[in-house]
MARKOL-657070 format. One record per residue: residue in one letter; x, y, z of N, C-alpha, C, O in turn. Coordinates in steps of 0.001 Angstrom, whole numbers, plus 500000, padded with zeros to 6 digits. Layout:
// residues N
aXYZXYZXYZXYZ ...
This chain:
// residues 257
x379376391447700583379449389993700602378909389459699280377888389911698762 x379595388540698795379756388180697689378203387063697807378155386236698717 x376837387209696621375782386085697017376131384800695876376444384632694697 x375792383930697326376303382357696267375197382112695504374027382014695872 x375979381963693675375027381320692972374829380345692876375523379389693223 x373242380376692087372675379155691645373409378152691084374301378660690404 x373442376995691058373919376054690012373012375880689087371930375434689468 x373164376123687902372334376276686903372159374707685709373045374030685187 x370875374606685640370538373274685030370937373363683324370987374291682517 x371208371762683242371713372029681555370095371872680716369987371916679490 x368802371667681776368135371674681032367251372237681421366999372428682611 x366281372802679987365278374768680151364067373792680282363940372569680339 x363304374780680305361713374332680942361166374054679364359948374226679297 x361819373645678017361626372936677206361898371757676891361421371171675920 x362892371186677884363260370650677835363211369762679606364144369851680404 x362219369154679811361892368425680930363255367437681227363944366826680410 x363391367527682898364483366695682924363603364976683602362903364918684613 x363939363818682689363551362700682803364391362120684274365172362720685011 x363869360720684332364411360194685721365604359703685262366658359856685879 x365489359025684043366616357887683436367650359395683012368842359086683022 x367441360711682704368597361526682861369091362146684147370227362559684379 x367813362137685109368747362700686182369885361665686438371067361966686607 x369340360340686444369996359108687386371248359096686182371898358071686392 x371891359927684877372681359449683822373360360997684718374587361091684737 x372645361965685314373735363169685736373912362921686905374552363852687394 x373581361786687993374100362021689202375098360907689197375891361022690132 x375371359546688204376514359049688189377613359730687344378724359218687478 x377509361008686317378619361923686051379055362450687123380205362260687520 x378131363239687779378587363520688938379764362947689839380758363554690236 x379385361560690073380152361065690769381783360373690549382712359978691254 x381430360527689037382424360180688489383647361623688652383452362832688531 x385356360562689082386043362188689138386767362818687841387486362167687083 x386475364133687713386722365040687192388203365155686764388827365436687787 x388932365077685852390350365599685938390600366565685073390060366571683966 x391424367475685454391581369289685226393057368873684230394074368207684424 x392282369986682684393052369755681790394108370628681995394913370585681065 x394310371175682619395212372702683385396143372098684273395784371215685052 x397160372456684220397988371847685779398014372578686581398254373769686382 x397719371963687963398176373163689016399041373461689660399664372590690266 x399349374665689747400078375279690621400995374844691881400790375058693076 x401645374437691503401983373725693429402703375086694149403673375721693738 x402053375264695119402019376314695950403859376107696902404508377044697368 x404276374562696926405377374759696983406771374185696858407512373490697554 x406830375039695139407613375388694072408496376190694678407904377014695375 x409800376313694712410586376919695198410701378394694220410866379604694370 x410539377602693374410721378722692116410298379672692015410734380818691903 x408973379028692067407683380510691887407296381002693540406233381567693796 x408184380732694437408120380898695850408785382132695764408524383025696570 x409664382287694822411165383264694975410809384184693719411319385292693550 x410033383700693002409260385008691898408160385340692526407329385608691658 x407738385459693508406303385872694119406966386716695031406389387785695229 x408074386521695674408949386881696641409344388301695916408916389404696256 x410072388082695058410822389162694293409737389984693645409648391170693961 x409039389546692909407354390450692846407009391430693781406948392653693652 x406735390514695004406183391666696293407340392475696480407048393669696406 x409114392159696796409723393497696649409818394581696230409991395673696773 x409678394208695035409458395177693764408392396062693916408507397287693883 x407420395483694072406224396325694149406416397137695373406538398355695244 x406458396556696630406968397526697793408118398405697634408062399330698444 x409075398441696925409805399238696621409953400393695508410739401332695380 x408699399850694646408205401034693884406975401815694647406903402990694285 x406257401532695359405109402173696375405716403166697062405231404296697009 x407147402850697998407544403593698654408455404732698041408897405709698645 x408674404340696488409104405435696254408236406572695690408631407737695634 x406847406095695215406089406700694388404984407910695311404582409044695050 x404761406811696652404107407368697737405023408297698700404822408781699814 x405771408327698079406471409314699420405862410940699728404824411316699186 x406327411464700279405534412842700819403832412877700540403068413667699986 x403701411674701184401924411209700913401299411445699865400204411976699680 x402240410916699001401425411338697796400294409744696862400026408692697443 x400116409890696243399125408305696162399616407994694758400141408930694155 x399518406756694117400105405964693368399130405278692172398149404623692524 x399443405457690751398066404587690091398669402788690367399696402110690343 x397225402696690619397334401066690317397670400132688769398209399028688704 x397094401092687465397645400601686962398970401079685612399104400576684496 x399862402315686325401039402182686029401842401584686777402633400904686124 x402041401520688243402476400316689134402521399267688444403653398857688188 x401446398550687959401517397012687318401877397253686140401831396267685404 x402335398511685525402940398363683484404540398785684051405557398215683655 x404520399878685033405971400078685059406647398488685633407507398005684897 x406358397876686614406572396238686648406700395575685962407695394889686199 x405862395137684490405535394750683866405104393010684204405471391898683825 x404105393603685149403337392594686230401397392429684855400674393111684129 x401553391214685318400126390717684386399109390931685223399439391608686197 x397669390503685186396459390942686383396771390282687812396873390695688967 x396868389062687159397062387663688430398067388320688968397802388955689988 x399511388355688436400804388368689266401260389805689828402384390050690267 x399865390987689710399664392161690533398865391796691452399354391872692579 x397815391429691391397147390977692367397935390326693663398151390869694746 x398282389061693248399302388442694160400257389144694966400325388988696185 x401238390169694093401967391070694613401248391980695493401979392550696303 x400201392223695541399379393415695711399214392880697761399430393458698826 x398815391759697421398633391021698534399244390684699929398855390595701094 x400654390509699060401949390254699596402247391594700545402288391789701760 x402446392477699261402874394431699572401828394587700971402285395207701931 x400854394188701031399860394748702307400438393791703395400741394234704502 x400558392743703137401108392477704717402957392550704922403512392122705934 x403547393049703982404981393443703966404562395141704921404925395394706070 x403816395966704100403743397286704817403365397409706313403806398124707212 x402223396300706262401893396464707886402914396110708867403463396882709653 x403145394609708706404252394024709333405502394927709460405746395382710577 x405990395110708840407586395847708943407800397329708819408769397897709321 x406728398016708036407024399764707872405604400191708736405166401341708706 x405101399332709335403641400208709955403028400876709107402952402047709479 x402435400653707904401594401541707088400627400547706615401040399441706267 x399339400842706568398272400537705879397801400480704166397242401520703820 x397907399698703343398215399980702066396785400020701953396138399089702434 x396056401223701231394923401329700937395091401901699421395867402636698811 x393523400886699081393586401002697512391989401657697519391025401165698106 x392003403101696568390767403953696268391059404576694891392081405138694498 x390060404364694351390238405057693004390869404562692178391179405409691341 x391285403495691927392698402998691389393478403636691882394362403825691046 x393792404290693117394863404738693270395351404160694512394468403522695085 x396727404179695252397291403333696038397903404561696884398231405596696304 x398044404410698278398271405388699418398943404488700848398420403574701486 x399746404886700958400123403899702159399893405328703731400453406420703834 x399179404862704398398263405522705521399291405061706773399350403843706936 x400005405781707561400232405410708848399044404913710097397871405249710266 x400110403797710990399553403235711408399711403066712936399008402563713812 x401491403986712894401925403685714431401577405083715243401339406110714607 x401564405064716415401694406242717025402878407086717063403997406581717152 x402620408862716975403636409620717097404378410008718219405006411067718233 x404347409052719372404920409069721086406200408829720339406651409929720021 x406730408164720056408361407734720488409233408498718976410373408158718660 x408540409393718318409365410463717012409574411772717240409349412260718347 x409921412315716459410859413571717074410696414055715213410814413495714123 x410405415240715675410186415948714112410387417219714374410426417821715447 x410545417670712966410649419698712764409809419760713225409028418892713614 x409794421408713307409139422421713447408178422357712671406987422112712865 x409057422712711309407696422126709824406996421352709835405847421459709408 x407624420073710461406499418664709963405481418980710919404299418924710579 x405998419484712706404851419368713437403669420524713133402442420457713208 x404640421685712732403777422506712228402112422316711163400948422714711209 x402913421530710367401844421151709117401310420534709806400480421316710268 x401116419322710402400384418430710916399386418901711853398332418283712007 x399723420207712635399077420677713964397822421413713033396596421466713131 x398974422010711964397379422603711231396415421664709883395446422066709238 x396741421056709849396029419694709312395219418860709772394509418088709128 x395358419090711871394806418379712706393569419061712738392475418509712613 x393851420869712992392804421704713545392015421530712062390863421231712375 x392087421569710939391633422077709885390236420597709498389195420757708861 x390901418863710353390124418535709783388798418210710843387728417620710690 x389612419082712268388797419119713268387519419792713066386421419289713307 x387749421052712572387052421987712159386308421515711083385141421904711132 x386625420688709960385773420420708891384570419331709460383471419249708912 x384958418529710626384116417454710630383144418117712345382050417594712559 x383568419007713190382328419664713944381581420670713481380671421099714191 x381859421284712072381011421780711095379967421088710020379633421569708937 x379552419877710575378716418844710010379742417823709066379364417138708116 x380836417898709484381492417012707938381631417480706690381679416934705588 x381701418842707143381499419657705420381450420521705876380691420747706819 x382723421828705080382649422730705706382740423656704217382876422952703216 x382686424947704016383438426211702655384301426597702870384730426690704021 x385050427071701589386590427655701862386500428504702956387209428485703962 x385386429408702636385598430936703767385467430640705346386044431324706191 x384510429366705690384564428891706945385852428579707107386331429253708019 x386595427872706633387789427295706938388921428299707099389731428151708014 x389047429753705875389839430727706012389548431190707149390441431746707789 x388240431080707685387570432570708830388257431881710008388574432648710918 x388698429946710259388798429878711498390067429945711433390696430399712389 x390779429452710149392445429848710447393020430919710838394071430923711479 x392315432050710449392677433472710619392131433948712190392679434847712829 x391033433221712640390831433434714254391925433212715443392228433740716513 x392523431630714258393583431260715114394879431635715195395751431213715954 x394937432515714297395817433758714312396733432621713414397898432943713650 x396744431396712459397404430807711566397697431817710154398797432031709646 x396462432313709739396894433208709024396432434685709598395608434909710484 x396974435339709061397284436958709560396069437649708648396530437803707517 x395211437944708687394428439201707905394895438494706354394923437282706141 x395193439416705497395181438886704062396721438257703625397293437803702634 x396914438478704692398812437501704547398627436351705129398466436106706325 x398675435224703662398372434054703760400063433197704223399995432035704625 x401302433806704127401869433493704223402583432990705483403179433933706005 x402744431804706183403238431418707195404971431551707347405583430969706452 x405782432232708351406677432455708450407688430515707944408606430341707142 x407149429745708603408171428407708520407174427035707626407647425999707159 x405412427565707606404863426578706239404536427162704974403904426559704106 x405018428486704852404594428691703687403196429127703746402465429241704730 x402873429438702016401497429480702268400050428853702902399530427793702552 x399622429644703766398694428449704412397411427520703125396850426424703099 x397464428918702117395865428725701683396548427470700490395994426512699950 x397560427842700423397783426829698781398037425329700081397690424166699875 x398580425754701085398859423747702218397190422989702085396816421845701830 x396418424376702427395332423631702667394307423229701602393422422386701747 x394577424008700439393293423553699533393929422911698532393237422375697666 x395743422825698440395965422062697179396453420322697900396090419158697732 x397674421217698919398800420002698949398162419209699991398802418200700286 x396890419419700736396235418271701867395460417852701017395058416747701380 x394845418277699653393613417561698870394244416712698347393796415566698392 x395730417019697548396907416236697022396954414770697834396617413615697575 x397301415169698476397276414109699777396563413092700174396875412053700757 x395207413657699657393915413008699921393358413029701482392461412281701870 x394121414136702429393522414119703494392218415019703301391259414935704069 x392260415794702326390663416742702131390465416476700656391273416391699731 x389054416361700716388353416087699605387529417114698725386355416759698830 x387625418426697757386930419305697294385512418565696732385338417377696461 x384617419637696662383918419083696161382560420295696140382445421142697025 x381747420189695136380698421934694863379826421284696003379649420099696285 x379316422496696592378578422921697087377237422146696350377183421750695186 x376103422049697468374561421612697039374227422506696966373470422616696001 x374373423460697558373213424687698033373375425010696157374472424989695599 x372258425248695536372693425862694157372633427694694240373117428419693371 x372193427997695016372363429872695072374015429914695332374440431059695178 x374848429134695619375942429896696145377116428996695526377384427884695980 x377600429416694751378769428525694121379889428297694858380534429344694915 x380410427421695440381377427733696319381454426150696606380586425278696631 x383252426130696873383805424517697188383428424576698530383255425591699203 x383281423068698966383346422677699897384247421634700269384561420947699297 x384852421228701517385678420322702254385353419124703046384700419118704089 x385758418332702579385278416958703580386653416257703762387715416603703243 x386400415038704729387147414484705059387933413585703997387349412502703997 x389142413543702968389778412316702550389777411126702875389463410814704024 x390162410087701846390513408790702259391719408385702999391704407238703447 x392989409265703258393577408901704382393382409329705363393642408542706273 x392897410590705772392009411056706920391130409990707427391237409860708646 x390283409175706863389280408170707256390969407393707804391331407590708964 x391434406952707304392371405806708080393322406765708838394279405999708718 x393704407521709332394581408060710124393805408573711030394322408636712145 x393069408842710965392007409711712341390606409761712229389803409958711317 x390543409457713766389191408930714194388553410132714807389084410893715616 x386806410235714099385970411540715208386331411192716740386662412142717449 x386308410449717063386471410549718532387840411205718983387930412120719801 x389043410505718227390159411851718533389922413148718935390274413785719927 x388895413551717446388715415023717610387573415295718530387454416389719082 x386750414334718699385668415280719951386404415135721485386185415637722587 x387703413873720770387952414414722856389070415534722667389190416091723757 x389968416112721695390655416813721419389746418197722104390045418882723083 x388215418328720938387406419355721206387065419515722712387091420622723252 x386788418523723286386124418180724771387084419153725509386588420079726152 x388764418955725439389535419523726189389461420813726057389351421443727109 x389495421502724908389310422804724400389092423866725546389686424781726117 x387462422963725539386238423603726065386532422922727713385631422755728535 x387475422708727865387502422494729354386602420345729910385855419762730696 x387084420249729277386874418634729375384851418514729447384053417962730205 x384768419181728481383005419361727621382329417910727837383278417127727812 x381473417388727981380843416497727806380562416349726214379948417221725600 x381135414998725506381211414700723943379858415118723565379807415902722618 x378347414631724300377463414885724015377140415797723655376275415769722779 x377624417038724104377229418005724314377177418513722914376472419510722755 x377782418027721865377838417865720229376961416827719599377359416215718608 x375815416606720115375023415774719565375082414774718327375168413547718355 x374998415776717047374848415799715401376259414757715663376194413528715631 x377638415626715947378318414876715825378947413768716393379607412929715780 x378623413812718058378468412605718279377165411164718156376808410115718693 x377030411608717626375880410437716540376637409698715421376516408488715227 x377511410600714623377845410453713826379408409351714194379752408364713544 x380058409902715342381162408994715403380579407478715855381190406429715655 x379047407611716616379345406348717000379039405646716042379703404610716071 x378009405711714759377850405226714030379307404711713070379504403553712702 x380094405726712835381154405237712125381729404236713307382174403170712880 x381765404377714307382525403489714894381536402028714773382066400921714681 x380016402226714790379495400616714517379619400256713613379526399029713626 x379860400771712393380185400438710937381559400110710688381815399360709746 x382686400676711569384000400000711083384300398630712186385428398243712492 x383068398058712654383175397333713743382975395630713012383469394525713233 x381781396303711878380856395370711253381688395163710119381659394087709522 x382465396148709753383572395977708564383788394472708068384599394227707176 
């Protein structure tokens, strides 16, 4: 939250303010102001239909740039346009309630970078093998990263794929996704559903995994602890303490948002 400033005096503590000047600044005051700038009339047909054509544009370069979840700079978006600060902004504005409204996606801006996050449910779609495939192991992988404290190591993550019989012993290769190890440590970080990042511990050099910024908007801990709950035979959430602490807190914090 933005703190409201001071109105600041034209005169310093060398300069004492007299009565006969306050009483000379509170009839300026009152006197009205006229703006050497013209404004804007909001409705201009003109610039109704260049604000219009702006936000197309921009939504139609997002969706091509973001496709196969991939994320977008903010500011080649506004040079390939050849959009100024103001008239990206504006566009920028527009594009977020064009995506929600009509394509169901969430336009989220991190890093300077731009990601459009689904928003609808997967009940009424119908997909490959592949897509459900990737996704099923994208689900378990970020299940696994976040009941491992929210941070997990490569080798934790190899040790549970390979439990789950996803990958085979040292054949990383999946018959219909391909390699598992390059899905999971390049093209989901790509993605921004996993986040690399070194290790604290300093004895042991080794990446670690956390949750991405579209992961935060596509899926919620509670998904996964009632996902987990079932696992284990409909578990009591509690029964994960650490991490149920942790969802409810994210859940009071995206409440207070």
């Amino acid at each position: 939250m933005a703190r409201r400033g001071r109105k600041s005096s034209r005169y310093t503590s060398s300069q004492p303010c007299t009565s006969a000047q306050a009483d000379e600044d509170d009839s300026m005051d009152d006197e009205p102001r006229s703006s050497t700038q013209p404004q804007e009339s909001q409705d201009d047909p003109f610039e109704q239909q260049q604000q219009a054509d702006r936000v197309a544009h921009l939504v139609k370069y997002l969706l091509g740039a973001c496709h196969s979840n991939q994320s977008a700079s903010r500011q080649l978006a506004s040079k390939a346009l050849g959009f100024n600060t103001k008239q990206f902004r504006s566009a920028l504005a527009g594009a977020h309630v064009v995506f929600g409204d009509v394509f169901g996606y969430n336009l989220v801006e991190s890093d300077n970078k731009l990601m459009l996050c689904n928003t609808l449910t997967n009940d009424n779609f119908e997909y490959s093998d592949e897509i459900c495939g990737r996704y099923a192991i994208l689900f378990l992988v970020l299940s696994h990263i976040y009941m491992s404290g929210q941070k997990c190591g490569e080798a934790s993550l190899m040790n549970f794929l390979t439990t789950l019989g996803v990958i085979d012993g040292d054949n990383a290769v999946h018959e219909t996704l391909g390699n598992i190890t390059r899905l999971v440590t390049e093209e989901f970080v790509k993605e921004r559903y996993i986040e690399k990042e070194k290790s604290e511990n300093n004895e042991i050099s080794e990446v670690e995994y956390k949750w991405g910024k579209r992961a935060d908007q596509e899926l919620t801990p509670r998904a996964v602890m009632e996902f987990v709950s079932k696992v284990y035979g409909n578990k009591d959430l509690q029964s994960w303490q650490q991490q149920y602490d942790c969802m409810l807190r994210k859940e009071r914090s995206s409440v207070t948002v």
